[in-house]
C-alpha positions in Angstrom: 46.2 -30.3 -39.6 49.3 -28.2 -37.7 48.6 -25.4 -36.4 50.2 -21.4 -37.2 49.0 -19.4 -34.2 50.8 -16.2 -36.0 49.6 -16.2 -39.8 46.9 -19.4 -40.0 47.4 -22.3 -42.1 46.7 -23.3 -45.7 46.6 -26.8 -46.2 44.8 -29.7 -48.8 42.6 -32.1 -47.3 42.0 -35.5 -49.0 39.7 -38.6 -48.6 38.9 -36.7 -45.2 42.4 -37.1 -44.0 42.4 -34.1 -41.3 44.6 -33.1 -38.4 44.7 -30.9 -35.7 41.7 -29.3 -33.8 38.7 -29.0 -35.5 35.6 -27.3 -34.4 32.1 -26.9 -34.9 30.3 -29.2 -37.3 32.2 -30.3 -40.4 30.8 -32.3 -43.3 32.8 -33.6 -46.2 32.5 -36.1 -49.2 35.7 -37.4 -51.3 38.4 -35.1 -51.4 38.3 -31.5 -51.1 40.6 -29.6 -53.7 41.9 -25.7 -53.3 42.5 -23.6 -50.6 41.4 -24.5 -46.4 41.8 -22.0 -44.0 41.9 -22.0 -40.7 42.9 -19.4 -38.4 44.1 -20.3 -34.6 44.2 -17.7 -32.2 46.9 -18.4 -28.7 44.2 -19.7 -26.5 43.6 -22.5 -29.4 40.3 -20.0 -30.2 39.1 -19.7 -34.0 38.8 -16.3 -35.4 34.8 -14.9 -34.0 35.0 -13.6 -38.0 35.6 -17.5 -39.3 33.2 -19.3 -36.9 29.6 -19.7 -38.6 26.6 -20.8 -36.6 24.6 -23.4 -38.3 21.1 -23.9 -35.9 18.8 -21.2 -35.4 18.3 -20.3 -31.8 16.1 -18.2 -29.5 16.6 -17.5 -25.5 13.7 -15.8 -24.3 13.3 -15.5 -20.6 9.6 -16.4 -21.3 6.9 -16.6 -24.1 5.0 -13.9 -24.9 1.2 -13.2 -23.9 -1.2 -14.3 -26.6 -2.4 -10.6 -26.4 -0.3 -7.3 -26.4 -3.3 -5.0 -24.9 -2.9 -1.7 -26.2 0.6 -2.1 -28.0 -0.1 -2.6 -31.5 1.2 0.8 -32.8 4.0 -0.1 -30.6 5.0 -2.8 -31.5 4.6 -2.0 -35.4 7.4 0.8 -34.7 9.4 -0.9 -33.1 9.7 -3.9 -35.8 9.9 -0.7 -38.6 12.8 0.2 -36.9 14.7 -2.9 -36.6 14.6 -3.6 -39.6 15.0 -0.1 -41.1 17.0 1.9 -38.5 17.6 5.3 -38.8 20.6 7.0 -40.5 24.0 5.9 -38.3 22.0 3.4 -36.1 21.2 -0.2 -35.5 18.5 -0.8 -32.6 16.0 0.4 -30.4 15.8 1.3 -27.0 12.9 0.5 -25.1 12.3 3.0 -22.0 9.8 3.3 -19.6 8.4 2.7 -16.3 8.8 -0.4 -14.1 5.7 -2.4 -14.7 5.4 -0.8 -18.0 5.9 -3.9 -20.2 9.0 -2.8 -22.1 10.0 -6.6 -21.9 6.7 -8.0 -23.0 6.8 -5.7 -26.1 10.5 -6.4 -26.7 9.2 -10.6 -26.6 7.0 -9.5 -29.1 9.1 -7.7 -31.3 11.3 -10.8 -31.5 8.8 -13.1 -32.2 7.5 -11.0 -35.0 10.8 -11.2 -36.5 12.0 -14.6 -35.6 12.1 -15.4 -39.4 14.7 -12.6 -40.6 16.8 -13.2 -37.5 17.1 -16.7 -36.8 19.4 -16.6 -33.9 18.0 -13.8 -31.0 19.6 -13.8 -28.4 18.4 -12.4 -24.5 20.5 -11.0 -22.0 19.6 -10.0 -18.8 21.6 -7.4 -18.3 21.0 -5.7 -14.7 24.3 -5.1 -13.9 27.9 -5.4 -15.7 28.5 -9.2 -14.4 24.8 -10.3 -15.9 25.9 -8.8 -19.5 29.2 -10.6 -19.3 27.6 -13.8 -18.4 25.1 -13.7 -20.7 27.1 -12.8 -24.0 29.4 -15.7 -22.2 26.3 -18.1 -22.7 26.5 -16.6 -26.5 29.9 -18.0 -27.1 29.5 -21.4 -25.3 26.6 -21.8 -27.8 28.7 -20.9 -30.9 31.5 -23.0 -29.9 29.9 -25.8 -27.5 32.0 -27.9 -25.5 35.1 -25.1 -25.9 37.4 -24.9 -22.5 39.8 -22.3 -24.2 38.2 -19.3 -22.4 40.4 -18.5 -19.1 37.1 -16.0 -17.6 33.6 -15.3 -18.5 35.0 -12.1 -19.8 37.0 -13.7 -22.2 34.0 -15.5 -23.7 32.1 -12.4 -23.6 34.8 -10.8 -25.7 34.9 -13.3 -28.3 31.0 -12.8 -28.5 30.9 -9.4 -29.0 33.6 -10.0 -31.9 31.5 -12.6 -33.6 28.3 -10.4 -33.5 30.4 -7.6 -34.9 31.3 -9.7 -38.2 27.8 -11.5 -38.8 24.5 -11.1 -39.6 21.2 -12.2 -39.1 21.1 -12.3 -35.1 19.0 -9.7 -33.1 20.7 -9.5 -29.5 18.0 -8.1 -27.0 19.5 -6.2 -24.0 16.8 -7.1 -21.1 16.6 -4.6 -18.0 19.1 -2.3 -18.1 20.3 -0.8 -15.2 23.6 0.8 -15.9 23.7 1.9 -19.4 27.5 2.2 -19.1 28.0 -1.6 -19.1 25.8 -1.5 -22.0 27.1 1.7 -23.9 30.5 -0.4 -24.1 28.9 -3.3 -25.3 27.3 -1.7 -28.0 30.3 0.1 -29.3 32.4 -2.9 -29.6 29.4 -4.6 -31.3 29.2 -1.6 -33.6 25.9 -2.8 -35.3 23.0 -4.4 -34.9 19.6 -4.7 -34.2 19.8 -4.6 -30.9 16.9 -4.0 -28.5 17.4 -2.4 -24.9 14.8 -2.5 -22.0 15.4 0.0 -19.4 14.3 2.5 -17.0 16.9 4.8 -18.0 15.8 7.7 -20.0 19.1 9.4 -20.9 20.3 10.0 -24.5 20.7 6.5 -26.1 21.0 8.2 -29.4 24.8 8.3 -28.6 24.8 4.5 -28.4 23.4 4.7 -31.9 19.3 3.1 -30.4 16.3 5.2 -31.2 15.1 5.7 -27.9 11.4 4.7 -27.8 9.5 5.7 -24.8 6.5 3.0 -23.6 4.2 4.8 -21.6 1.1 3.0 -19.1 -1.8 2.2 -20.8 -4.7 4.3 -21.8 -8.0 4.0 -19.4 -10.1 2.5 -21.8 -7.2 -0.6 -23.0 -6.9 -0.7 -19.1 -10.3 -1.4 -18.4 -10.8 -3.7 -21.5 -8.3 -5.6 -19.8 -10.3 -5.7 -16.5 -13.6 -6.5 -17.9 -12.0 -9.7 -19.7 -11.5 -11.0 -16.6 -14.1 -9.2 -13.8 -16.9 -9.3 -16.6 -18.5 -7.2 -19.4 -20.6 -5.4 -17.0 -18.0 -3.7 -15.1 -18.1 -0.9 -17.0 -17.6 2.5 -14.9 -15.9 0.1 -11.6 -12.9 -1.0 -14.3 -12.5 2.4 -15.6 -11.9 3.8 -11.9 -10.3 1.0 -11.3 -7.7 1.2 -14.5 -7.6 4.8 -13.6 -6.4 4.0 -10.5 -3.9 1.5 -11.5 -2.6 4.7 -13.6 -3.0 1.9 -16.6 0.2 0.0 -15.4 0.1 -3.7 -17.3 2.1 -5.1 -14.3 -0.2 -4.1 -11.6 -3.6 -4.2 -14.5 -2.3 -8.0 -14.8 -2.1 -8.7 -11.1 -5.6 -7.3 -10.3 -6.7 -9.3 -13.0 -5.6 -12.5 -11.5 -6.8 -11.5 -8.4 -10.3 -10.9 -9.7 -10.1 -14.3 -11.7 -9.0 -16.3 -8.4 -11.1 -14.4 -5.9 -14.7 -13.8 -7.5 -14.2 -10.0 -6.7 -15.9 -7.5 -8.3 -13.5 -4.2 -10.0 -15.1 -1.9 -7.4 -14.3 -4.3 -4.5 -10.5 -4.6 -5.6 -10.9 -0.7 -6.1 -11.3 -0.8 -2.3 -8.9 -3.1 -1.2 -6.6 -1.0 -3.3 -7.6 2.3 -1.5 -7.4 0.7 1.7 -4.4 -1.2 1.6 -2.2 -0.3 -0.8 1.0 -1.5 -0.4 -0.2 -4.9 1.1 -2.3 -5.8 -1.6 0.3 -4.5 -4.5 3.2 -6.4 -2.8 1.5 -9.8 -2.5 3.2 -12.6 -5.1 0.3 -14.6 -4.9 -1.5 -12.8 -8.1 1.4 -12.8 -10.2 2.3 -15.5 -13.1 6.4 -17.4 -12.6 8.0 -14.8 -14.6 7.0 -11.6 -13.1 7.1 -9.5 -9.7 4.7 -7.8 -8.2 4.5 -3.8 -8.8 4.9 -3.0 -5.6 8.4 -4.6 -5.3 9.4 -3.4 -9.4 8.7 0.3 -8.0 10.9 -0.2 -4.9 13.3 -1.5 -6.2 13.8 1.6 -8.4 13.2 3.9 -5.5 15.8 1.7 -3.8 18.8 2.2 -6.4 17.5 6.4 -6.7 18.0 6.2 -2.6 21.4 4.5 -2.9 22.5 7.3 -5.0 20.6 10.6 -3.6 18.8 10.3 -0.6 17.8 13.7 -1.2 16.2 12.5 -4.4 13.5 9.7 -2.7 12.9 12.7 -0.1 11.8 14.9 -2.9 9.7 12.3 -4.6 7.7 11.7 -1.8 7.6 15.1 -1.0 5.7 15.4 -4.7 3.3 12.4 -3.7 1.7 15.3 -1.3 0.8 17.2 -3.8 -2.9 16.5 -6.3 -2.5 13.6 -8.6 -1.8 15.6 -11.8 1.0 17.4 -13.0 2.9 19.6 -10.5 4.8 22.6 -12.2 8.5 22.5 -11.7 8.8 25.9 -10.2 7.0 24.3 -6.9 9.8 22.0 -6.7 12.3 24.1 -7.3 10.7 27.3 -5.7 14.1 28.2 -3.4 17.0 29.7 -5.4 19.4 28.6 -3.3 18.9 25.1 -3.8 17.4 24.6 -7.2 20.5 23.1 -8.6 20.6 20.6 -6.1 16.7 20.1 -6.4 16.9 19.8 -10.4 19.9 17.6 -9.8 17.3 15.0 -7.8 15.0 15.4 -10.3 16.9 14.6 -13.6 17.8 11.5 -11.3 14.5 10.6 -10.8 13.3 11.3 -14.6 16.1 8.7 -15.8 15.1 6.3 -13.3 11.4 6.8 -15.1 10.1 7.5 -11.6 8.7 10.6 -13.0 8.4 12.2 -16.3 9.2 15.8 -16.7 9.7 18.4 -19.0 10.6 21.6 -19.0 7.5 23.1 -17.0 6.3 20.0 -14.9 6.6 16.9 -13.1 4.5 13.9 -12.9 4.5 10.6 -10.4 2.9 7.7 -11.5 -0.6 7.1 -9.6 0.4 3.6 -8.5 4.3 4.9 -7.5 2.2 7.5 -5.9 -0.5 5.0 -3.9 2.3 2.9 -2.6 4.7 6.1 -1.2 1.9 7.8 0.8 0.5 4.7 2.3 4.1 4.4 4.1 4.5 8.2 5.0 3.7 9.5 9.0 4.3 13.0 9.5 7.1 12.6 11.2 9.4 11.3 8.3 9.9 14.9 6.9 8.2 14.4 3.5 4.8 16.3 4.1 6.7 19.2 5.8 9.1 19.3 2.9 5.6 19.8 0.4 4.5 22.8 3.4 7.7 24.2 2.7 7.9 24.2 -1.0 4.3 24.6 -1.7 4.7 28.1 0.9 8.1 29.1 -1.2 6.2 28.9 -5.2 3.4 31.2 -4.2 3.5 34.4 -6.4 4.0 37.5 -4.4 0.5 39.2 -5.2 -2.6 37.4 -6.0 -4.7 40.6 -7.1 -3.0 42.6 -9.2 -0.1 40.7 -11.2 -1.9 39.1 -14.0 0.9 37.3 -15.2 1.1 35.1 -12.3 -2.3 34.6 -12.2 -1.8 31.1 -14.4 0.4 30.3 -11.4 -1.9 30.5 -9.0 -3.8 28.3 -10.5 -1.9 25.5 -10.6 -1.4 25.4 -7.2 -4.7 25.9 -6.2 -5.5 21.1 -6.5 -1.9 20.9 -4.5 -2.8 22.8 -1.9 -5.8 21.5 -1.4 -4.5 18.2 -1.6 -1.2 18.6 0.7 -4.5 20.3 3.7 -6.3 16.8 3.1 -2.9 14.9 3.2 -1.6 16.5 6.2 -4.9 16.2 7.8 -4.6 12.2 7.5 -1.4 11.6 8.0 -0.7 13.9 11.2 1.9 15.1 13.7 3.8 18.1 11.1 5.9 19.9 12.5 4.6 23.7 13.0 6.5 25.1 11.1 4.7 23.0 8.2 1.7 23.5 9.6 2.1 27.2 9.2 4.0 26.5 6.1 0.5 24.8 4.7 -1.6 27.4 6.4 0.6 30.7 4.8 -0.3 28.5 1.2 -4.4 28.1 1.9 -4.3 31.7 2.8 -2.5 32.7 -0.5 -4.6 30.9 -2.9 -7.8 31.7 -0.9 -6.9 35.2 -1.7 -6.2 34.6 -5.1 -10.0 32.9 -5.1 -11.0 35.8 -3.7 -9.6 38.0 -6.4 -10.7 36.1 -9.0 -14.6 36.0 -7.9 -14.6 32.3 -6.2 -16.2 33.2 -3.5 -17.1 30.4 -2.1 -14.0 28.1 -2.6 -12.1 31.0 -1.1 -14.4 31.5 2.0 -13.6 27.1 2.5 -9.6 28.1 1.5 -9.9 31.1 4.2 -11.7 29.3 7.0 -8.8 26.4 6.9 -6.2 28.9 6.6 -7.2 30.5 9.7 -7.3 27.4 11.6 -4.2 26.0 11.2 -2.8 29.0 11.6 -4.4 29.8 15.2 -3.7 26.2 15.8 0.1 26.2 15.0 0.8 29.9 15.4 -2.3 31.0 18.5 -4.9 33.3 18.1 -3.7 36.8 18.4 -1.1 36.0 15.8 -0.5 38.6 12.9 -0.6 35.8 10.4 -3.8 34.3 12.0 -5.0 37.9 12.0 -4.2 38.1 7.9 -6.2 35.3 7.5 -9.5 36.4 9.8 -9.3 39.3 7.9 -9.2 37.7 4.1 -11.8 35.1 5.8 -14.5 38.6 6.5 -13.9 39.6 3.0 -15.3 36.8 1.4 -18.1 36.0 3.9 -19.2 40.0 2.8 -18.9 38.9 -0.7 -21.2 36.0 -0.6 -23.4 38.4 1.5 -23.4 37.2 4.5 -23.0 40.3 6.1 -23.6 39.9 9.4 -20.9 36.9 10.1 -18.4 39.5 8.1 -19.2 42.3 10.7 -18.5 40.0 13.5 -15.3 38.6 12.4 -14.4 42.2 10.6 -14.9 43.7 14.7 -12.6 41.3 16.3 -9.8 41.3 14.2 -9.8 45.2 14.3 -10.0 44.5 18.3 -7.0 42.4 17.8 -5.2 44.6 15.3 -5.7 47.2 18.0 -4.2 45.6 20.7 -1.2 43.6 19.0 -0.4 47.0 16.5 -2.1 49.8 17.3 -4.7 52.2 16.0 -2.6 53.8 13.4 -0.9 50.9 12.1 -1.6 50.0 8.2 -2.7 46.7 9.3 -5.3 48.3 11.6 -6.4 51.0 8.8 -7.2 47.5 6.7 -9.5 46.3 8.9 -11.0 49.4 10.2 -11.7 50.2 6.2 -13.1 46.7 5.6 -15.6 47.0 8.5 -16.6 50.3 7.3 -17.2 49.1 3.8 -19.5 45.8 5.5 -21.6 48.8 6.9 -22.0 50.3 3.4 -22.8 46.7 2.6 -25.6 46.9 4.9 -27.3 49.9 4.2 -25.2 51.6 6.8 -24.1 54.4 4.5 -23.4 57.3 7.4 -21.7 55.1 9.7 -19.5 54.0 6.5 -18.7 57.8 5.4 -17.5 59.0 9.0 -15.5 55.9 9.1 -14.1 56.4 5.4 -13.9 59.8 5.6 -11.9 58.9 9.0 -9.1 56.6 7.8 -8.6 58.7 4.7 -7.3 61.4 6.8 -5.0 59.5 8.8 -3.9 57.2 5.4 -2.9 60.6 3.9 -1.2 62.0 6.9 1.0 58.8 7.8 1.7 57.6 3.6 1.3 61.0 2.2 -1.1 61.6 -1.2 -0.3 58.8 -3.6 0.6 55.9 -1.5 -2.3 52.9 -2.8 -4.1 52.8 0.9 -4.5 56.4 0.7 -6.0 55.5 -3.1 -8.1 52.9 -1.9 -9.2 55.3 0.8 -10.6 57.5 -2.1 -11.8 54.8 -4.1 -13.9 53.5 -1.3 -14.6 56.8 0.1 -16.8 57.5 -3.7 -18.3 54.4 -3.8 -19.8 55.5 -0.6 -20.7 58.9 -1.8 -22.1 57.2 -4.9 -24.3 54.7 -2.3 -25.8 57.9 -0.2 -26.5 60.2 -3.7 -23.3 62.6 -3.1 -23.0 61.9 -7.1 -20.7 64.8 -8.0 -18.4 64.2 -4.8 -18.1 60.5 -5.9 -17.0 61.5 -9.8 -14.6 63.9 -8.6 -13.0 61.5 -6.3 -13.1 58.8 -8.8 -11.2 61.3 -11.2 -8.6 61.7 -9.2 -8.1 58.2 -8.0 -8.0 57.4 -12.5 -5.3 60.0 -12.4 -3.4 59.0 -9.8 -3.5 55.4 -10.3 -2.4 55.9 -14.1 0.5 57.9 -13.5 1.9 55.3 -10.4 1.1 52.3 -11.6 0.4 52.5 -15.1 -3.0 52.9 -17.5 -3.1 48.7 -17.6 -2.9 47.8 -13.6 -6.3 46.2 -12.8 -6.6 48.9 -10.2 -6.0 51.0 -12.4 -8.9 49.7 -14.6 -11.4 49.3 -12.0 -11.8 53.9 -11.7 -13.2 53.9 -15.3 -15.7 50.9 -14.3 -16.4 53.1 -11.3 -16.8 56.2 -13.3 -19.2 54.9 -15.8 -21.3 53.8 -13.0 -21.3 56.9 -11.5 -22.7 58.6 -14.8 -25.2 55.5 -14.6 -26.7 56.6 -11.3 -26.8 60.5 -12.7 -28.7 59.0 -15.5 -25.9 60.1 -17.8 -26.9 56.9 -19.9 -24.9 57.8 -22.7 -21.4 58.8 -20.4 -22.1 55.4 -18.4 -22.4 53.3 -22.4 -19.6 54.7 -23.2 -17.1 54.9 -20.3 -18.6 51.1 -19.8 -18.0 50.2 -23.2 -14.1 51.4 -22.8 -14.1 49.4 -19.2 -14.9 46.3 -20.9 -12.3 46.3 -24.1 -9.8 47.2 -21.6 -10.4 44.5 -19.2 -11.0 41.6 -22.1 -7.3 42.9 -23.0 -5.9 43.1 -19.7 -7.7 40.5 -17.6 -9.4 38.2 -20.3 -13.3 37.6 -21.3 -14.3 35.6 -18.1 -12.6 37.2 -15.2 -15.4 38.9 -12.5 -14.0 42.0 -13.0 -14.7 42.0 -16.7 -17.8 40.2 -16.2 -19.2 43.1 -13.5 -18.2 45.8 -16.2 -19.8 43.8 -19.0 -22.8 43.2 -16.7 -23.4 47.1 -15.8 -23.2 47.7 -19.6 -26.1 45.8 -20.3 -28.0 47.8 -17.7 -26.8 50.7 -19.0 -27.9 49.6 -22.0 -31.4 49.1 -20.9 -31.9 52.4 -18.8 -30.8 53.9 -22.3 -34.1 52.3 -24.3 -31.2 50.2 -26.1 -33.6 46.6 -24.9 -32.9 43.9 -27.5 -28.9 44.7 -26.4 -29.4 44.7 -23.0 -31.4 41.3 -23.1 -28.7 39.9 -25.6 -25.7 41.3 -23.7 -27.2 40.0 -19.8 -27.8 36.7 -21.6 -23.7 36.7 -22.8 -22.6 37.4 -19.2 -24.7 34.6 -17.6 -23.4 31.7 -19.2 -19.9 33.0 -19.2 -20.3 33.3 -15.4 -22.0 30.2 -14.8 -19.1 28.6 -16.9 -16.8 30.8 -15.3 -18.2 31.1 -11.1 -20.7 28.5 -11.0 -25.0 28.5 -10.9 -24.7 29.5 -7.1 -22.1 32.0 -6.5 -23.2 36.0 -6.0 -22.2 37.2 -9.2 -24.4 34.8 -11.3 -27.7 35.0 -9.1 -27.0 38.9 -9.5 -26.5 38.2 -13.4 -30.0 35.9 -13.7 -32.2 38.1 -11.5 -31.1 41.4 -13.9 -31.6 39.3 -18.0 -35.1 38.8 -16.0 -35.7 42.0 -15.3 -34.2 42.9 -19.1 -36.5 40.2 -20.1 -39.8 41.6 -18.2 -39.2 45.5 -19.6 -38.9 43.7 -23.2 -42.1 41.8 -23.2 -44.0 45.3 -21.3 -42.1 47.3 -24.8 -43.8 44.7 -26.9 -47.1 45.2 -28.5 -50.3 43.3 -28.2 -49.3 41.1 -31.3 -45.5 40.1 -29.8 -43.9 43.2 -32.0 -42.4 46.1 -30.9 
């Protein structure tokens, strides 16, 4: 048959009389009447469109497991949309984690439809030069034994252009690296299904893939997994354990080799693995031919991240500092300045699938995690990066502004975390170290506000170490922090340790500031209110009466010390019987208060609490029910149903309650308060002793009110 490179040929073939190059099987009996085409491109290459494979084929880099732990939903949605792809699109891509098992679901996946696609074809495609090889490998197969092809490109070419004119293949994209090379691929290809496996969380909707995310394992499937292997009895030990691995099936099927081949127990792995991290998740002994090892799938991503943005890898390990759980954005992206740059690493990171992330937090993976701290010293720069942010996100003021209060909370694990960390690792800088201290001291604070008493004296006591260590002793910083410390040692009524550390931080407020310096006027007011605290109640009205005067000389009238002078001042008055004096003062403070800082500032609501105790003490039951009953609605509004301060004006309503004969409300109303503040403190801390001691005493005037037959 002669060959027309420009328009093809039409020719007649009979009794098998054929000429020219044929390729690709070709069967024929007798003679063939009508029309045969053939259509020759330059290189001597058919047409992609004209060349028909005859032999089903499959390429799989391995054979699946016999089990796909966990993956059943999974898998079913990925077949449904393979073979029913969205509007405008023709695969699925696979995203997730290294170690995650995006391959093992995409083996899967093909196996489960082997039937409908009878050639699937697998591509490694880590870089651009493994996707050209392996659609290369693609048209070798179609055309065996053709030499036409001048470069591996060419072949790939020709490839693409026979999967864009047939059907029934399913080309699976393994490990993608660089979804450019891919992207380009898949828009010459222009249909499908085609499966991707990557890291890569970026928009793959614009290559036409639903993207599917495949996240670890859940605790339970995890420690299924384990038990198969380490024993039915392992119960809680391969829990923790598939906790720990953060239900990775990588590093869940290495320990589970490891346990088959050494006899070990899930708790003793559990301790290798908190020992020796990185040694013990980087050995290939415990993995099967095909797979690594997690330790070395994780590098390598934090490898490629580091190639690209250093700053990136720095930031990441800077997060492994933090609490295992999900670190709000705003404490890694706390400095103005350089939150571009900082969101910039982080995007980076989230498309590597280092991290996931949304719009309000960040999470590492517990086993990315375990493997990035074992290698970190102090010295690298990493844990006094996590001082340094951690010191930036604190909200400016712990008491009063309720909106941050959520804030605060979520700092409260990180901190505590990034002490312990700092503590094992070592040698910060001290400018971290004050960094870290400046953090304990503002969520100690925030403890304090909220009624934690005793987590805030722990909080306290650490901040003021690190800060004498790093900053020395007479420091105003170390000073803030002895003085927070005495606050909450009074509040958990231990008075006399307050006194002491109340008298020598005013001795060395005196001597670094001077004795009409606000910062001294603090302390000197704190120590008179641990006298009050005492029973001292002179002592603590010269000394209130005392830094009122100079408050209002050096601030003038409505300044908030010279408020808080007054405020303490009646509560005083209050302690020694001066009723009247108290109410007036506590009038003025309401006023005052309301018109500077507003009728909802939680100082603000603390003079009406204040004032219905007053009337309370004058035995002006029905005042105190009612000014009480106010205090309470607005603090539920304002501050919520569990915080102490509603709790104490909740608590003092019940007593009001009972000193007005109003029992069965009091009882009812006591009994209310202690199991929110159990939920809310704890069994042990002041406020719920105070709370349990006072429903008994409700309890006791009930039963004396009842008669001899139980009624009333």
């Amino acid at each position: 048959m002669a060959e027309d490179a420009a328009e093809g040929t039409e020719r007649q073939a009979i009794r098998n009389d054929l000429s020219g190059t044929v390729h690709g099987p070709v069967v024929q009996a007798g003679t063939v009447e009508g029309g045969l085409h053939t259509h020759i491109h330059e290189s001597g290459l058919p047409l992609a469109s004209d060349v028909h494979a005859f032999t089903a084929v499959a390429n799989p880099p391995r054979l699946p497991t016999g089990r796909l732990w966990g993956r059943d939903d999974d898998l079913d949605d990925v077949v449904r949309l393979l073979e029913a792809p969205p509007d405008d699109g023709f695969g699925v891509a696979l995203v997730g984690m290294p170690g995650v098992g995006k391959t093992e679901l995409a083996l899967h996946a093909a196996r489960r439809l082997r039937e409908r696609y009878p050639i699937t074809w697998w591509v490694s495609a880590q870089d651009g030069v493994a996707v050209t090889r392996g659609l290369a490998a693609l048209a070798h197969h179609l055309l065996p034994g053709h030499r036409h092809w001048r470069t591996p490109a060419d072949a790939a070419a020709w490839a693409m252009d026979w999967l864009h004119h047939h059907d029934g293949w399913m080309l699976v994209l393994d490990s993608v690296e660089t979804p450019s090379d891919v992207a380009a691929v898949l828009a010459r290809i222009d249909r499908g299904p085609v499966v991707v496996t990557t890291r890569w969380h970026v928009d793959w909707t614009e290559c036409r893939l639903a993207a599917r995310p495949v996240e670890p394992l859940p605790t339970p499937v995890g420690a299924a997994w384990l038990s198969g292997h380490a024993g039915p009895d392992a119960g809680d030990d391969a829990h923790r354990l598939a906790a720990g691995l953060g239900g990775l099936p990588l590093a869940l099927q290495q320990a589970s080799a490891y346990l088959r081949a050494q006899g070990l127990s899930c708790e003793g792995y559990q301790r290798l693995l908190d020992a020796e991290p990185r040694e013990l998740l980087d050995s290939p002994a415990w993995t099967d031919v095909y797979r690594g090892n997690p330790a070395r799938s994780l590098s390598l991503s934090v490898d490629a991240v580091a190639a690209l943005r250093p700053s990136a890898v720095r930031l990441l390990k800077a997060a492994c500092c933090y609490a295992p759980e999900t670190i709000p954005l705003s404490l890694l992206t706390s400095e103005p300045q350089t939150s571009v740059g900082q969101r910039s690493d982080i995007e980076l990171l989230r498309s590597y699938s280092l991290i996931t992330a949304d719009c309000g937090s960040v999470s590492v993976h517990q086993l990315l995690r375990r493997l990035l701290r074992s290698g970190m010293t102090g010295e690298d720069g990493e844990a006094a990066l996590a001082c340094e942010l951690l010191r930036s996100a604190l909200p400016e003021d712990p008491f009063s502004t309720v909106a941050d209060w959520p804030r605060w909370l979520r700092l409260i694990s990180h901190t505590e975390a990034l002490d312990a960390f700092v503590d094992s690792v070592g040698g910060v800088p001290e400018q971290a170290a004050a960094d870290l201290a400046g953090a304990l001291h503002g969520v100690g604070t925030f403890m304090l506000a909220q009624g934690w008493t005793g987590q805030a004296r722990g909080s306290l006591t650490r901040a003021a170490e690190r800060r004498t260590t790093a900053l020395g002793e007479g420091h105003a910083d170390t000073l803030a922090s002895r003085h927070r410390l005495g606050e909450a040692l009074r509040a958990l009524g231990s008075l006399k340790e307050a006194l002491a550390v109340h008298s020598a931080t005013l001795d060395a407020r005196l001597g670094l500031h001077g004795a009409e310096h606000r910062l001294t006027l603090q302390t000197r007011e704190a120590l008179a209110i641990t006298y009050k605290a005492m029973g001292r109640t002179g002592e603590a009205i010269v000394q209130h009466e005392a830094i009122l005067r100079d408050r209002a000389t050096a601030l003038g009238d409505d300044h908030q010390d010279v408020l808080w002078s007054m405020h303490n001042l009646a509560l005083t008055y209050k302690q020694a019987g001066r009723l009247d004096e108290a109410l007036d003062l506590h009038q003025q403070v309401l006023e005052r208060r309301t018109a500077v800082l507003g009728p909802d500032h939680p100082d603000t609501l603390r003079c009406l609490h204040n004032i219905a105790n007053t009337h309370h003490d004058a035995r002006r039951y029905e005042e105190a029910v009612a000014a009480q009953t106010q205090s309470v609605a607005d603090r539920i509004r304002v501050l919520g149903p569990e915080h102490r301060d509603t709790l104490r004006s909740q608590s003092h309503l019940a007593d009001s309650y009972l000193a007005a004969g109003r029992v069965s409300e009091a009882v009812a109303l006591h009994e209310r308060t202690l199991a929110q503040r159990e939920r809310a403190l704890g069994p042990e801390e002041p406020d719920t002793r105070r709370s349990r001691e006072r429903l008994d005493a409700a309890r006791e005037q009930q039963h004396r009110a009842a008669g001899p037959d139980g009624s009333p």
